[in-house]
DRENPA-3360 file (N, C-alpha, C; in nm, 2 decimals, always signed):
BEGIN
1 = XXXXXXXX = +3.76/+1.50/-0.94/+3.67/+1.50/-1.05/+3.53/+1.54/-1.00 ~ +3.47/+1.59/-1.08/+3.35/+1.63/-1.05/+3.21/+1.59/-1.15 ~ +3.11/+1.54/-1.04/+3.02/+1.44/-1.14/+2.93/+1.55/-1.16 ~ +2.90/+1.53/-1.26/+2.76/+1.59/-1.37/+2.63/+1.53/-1.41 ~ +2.54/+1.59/-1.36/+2.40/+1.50/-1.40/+2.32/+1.48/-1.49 ~ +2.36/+1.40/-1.61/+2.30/+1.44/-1.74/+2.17/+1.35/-1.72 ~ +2.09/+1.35/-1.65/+1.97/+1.26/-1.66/+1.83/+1.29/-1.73 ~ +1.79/+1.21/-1.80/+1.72/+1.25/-1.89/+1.57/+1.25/-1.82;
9 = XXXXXXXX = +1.43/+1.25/-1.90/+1.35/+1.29/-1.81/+1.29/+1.13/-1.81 ~ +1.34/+1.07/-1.91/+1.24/+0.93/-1.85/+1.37/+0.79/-1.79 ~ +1.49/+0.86/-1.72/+1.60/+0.78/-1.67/+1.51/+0.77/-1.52 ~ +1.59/+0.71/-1.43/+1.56/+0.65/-1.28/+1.62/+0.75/-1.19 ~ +1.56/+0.80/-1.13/+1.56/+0.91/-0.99/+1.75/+0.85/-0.95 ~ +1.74/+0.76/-0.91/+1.90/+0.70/-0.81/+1.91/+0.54/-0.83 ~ +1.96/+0.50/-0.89/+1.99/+0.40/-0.93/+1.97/+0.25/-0.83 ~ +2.01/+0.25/-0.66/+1.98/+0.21/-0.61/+1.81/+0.19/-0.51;
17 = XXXXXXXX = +1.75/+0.34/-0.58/+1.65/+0.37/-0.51/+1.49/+0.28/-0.51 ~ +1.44/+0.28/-0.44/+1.33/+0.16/-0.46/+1.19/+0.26/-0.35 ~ +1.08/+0.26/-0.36/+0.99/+0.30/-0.30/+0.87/+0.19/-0.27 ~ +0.87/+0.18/-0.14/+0.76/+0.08/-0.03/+0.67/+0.13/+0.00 ~ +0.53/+0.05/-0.11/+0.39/+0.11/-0.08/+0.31/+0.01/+0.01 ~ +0.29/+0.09/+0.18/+0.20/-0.01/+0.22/+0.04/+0.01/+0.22 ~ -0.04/-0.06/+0.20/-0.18/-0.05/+0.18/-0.26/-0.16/+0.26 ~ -0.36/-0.07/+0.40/-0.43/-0.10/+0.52/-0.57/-0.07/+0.43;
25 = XXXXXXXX = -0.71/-0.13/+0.44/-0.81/-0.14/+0.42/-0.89/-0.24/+0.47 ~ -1.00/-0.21/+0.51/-1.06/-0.31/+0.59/-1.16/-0.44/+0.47 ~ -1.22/-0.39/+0.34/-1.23/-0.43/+0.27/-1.15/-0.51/+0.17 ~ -1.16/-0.63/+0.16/-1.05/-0.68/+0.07/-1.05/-0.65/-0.07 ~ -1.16/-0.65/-0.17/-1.18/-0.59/-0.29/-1.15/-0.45/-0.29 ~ -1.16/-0.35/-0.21/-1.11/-0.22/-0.26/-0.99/-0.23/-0.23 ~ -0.91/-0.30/-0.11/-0.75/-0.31/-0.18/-0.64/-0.35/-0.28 ~ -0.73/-0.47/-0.29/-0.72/-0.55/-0.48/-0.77/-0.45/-0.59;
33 = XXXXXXXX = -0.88/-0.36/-0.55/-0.86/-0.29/-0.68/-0.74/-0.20/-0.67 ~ -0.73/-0.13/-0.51/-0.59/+0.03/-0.54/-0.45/-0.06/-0.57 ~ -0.45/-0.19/-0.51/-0.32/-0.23/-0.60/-0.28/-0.27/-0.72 ~ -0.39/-0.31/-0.78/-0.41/-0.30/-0.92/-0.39/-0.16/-1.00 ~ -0.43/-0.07/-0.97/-0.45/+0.07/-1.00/-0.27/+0.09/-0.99 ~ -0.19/+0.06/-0.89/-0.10/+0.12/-0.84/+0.04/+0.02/-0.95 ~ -0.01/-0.08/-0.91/+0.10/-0.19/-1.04/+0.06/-0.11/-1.17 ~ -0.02/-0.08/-1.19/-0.08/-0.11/-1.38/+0.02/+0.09/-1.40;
41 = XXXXXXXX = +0.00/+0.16/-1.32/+0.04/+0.31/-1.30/+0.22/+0.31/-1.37 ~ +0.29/+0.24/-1.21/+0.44/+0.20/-1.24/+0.45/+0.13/-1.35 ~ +0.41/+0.01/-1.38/+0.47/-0.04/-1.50/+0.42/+0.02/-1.63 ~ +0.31/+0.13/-1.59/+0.29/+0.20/-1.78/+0.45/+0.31/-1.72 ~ +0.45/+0.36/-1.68/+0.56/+0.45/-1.68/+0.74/+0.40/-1.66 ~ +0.71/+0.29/-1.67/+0.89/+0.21/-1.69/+0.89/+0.17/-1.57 ~ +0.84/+0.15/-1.49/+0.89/+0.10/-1.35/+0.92/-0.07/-1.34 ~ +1.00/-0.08/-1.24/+0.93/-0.23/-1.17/+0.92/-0.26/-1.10;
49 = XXXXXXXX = +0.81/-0.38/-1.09/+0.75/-0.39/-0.95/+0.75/-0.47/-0.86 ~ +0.74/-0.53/-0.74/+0.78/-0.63/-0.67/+0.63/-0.62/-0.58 ~ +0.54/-0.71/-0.57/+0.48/-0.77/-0.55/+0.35/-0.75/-0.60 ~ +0.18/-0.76/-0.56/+0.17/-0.71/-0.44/+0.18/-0.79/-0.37 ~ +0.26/-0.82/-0.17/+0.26/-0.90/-0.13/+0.15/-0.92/-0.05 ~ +0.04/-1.05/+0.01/-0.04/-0.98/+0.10/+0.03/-1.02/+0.27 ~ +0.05/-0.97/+0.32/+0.05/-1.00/+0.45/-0.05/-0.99/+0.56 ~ -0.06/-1.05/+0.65/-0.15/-1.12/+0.80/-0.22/-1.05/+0.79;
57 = XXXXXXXX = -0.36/-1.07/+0.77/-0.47/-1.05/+0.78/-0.49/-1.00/+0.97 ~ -0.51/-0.85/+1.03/-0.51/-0.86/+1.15/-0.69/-0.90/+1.21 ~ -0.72/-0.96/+1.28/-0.86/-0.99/+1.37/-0.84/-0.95/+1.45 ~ -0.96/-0.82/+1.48/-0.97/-0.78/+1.61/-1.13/-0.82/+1.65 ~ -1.16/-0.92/+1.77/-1.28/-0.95/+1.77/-1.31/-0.89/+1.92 ~ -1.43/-0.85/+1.93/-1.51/-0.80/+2.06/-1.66/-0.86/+2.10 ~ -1.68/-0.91/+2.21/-1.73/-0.98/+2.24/-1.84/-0.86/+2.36 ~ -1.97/-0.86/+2.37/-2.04/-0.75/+2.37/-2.15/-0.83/+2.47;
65 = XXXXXXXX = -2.21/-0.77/+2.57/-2.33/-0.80/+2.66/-2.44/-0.78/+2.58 ~ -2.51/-0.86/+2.59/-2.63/-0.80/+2.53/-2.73/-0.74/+2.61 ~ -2.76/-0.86/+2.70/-2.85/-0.82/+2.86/-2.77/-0.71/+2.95 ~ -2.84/-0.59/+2.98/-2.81/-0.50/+3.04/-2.81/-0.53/+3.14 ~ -2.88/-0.66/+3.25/-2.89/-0.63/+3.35/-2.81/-0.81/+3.38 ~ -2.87/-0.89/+3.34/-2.82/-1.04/+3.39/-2.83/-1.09/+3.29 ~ -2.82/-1.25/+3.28/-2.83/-1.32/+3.13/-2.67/-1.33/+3.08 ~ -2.60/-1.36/+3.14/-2.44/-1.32/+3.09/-2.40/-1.44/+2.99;
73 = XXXXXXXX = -2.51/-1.50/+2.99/-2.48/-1.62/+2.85/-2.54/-1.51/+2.71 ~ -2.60/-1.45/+2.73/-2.66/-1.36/+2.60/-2.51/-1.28/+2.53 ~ -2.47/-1.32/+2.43/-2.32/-1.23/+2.44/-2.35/-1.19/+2.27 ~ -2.29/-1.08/+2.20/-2.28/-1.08/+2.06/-2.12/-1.04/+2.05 ~ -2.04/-1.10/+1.93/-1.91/-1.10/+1.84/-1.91/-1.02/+1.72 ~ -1.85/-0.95/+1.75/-1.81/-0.86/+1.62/-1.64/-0.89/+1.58 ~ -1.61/-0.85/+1.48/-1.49/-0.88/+1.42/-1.47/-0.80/+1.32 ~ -1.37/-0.72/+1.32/-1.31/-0.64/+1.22/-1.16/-0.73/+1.16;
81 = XXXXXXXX = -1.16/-0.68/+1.03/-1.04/-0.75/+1.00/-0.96/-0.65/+0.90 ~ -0.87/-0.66/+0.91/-0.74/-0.49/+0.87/-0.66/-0.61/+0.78 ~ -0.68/-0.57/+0.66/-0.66/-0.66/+0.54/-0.52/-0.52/+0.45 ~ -0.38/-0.61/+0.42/-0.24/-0.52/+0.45/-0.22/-0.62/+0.26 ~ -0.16/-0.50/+0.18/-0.05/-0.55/+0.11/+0.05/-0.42/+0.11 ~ +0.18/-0.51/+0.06/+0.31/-0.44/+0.03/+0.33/-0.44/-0.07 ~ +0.42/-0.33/-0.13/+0.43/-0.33/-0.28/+0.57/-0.27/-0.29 ~ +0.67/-0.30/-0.33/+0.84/-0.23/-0.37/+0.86/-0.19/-0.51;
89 = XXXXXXXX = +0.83/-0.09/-0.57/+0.91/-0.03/-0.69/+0.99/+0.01/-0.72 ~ +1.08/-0.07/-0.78/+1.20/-0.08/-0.78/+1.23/+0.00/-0.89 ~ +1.37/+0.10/-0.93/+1.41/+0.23/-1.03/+1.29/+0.29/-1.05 ~ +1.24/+0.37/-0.95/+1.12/+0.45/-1.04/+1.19/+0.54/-1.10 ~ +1.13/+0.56/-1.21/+1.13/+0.73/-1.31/+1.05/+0.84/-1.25 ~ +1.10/+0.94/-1.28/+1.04/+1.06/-1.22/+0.90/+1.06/-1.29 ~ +0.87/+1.01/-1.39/+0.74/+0.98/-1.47/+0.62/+0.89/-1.39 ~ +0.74/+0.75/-1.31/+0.64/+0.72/-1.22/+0.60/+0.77/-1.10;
97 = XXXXXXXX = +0.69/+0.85/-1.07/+0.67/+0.92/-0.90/+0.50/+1.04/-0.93 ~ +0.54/+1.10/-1.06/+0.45/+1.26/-1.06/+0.28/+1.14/-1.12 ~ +0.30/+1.01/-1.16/+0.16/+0.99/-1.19/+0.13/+0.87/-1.08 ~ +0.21/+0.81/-0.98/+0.15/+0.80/-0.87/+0.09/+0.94/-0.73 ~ +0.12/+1.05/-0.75/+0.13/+1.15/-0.71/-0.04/+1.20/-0.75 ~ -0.06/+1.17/-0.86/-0.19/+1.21/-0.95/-0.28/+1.11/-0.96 ~ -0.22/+0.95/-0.88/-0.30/+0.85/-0.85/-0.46/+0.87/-0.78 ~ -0.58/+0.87/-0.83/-0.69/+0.85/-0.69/-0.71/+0.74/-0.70;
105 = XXXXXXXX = -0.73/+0.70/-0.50/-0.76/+0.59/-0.48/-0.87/+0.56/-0.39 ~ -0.95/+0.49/-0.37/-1.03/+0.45/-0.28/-1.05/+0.54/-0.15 ~ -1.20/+0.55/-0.11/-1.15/+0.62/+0.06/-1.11/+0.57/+0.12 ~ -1.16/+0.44/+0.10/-1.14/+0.31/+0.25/-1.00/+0.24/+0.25 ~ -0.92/+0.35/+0.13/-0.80/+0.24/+0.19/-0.68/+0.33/+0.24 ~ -0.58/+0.35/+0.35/-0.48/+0.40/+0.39/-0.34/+0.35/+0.33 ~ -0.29/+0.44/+0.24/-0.17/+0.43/+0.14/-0.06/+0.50/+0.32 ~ +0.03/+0.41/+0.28/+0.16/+0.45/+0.32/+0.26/+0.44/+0.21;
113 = XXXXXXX = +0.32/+0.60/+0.18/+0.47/+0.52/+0.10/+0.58/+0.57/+0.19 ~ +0.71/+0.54/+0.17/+0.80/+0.53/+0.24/+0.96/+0.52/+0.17 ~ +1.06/+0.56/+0.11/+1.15/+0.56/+0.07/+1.26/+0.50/+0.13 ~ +1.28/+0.37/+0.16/+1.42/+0.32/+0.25/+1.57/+0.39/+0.19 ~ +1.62/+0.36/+0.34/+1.79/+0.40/+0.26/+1.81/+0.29/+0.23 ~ +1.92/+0.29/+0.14/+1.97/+0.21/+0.10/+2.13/+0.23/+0.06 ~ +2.20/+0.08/+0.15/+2.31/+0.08/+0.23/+2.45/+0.05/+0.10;
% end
């Protein structure tokens, strides 16, 4: 037998298929706004969504001389912090793929998406 694709234009790409959006920004409000942006996107277009989740906050601290020459008690701390959520959308529609695609987001924040297999 031979399968035929009758899929329409607002059915789901693959039935088991799910797309994993990760989002790195060092500000925490511009990530809370691009995942807002990014839920509100999928679910106008039929999608569903699974989280956002936030995961570990990373701290990178560096600890800095200040005295050029002696004084090694004089020190300054800096700290960056790389602020992460996950996002799974679950059956997207080809409707949500082309208006995430057309999404703008933030400069400051680094989108990863990623398409798992699925077993």
């Amino acid at each position: 037998m031979e399968k035929t694709s009758t899929r329409t234009p607002g059915q789901t790409v693959d039935q088991n298929q799910r797309i994993r959006i990760c989002l790195k920004a060092f500000d925490h409000r511009l990530i809370d706004v691009s995942t807002e942006e990014i839920v509100d996107t999928a679910k106008r277009t039929g999608a569903q969504v699974r989280g956002p989740i936030p995961l570990p906050t990373r701290k990178e601290r560096y600890t800095v001389l200040i005295s050029p020459f002696v004084n090694k008690d004089a020190r300054d701390q800096y700290e960056i912090r790389t602020h992460k959520r996950l996002l799974d959308i679950v059956e997207p529609t080809e409707k949500t793929v082309d208006a995430l695609m057309k999404l703008d987001l933030a400069s400051g924040v680094d989108v990863q998406i990623s398409v798992p297999r699925s077993a």
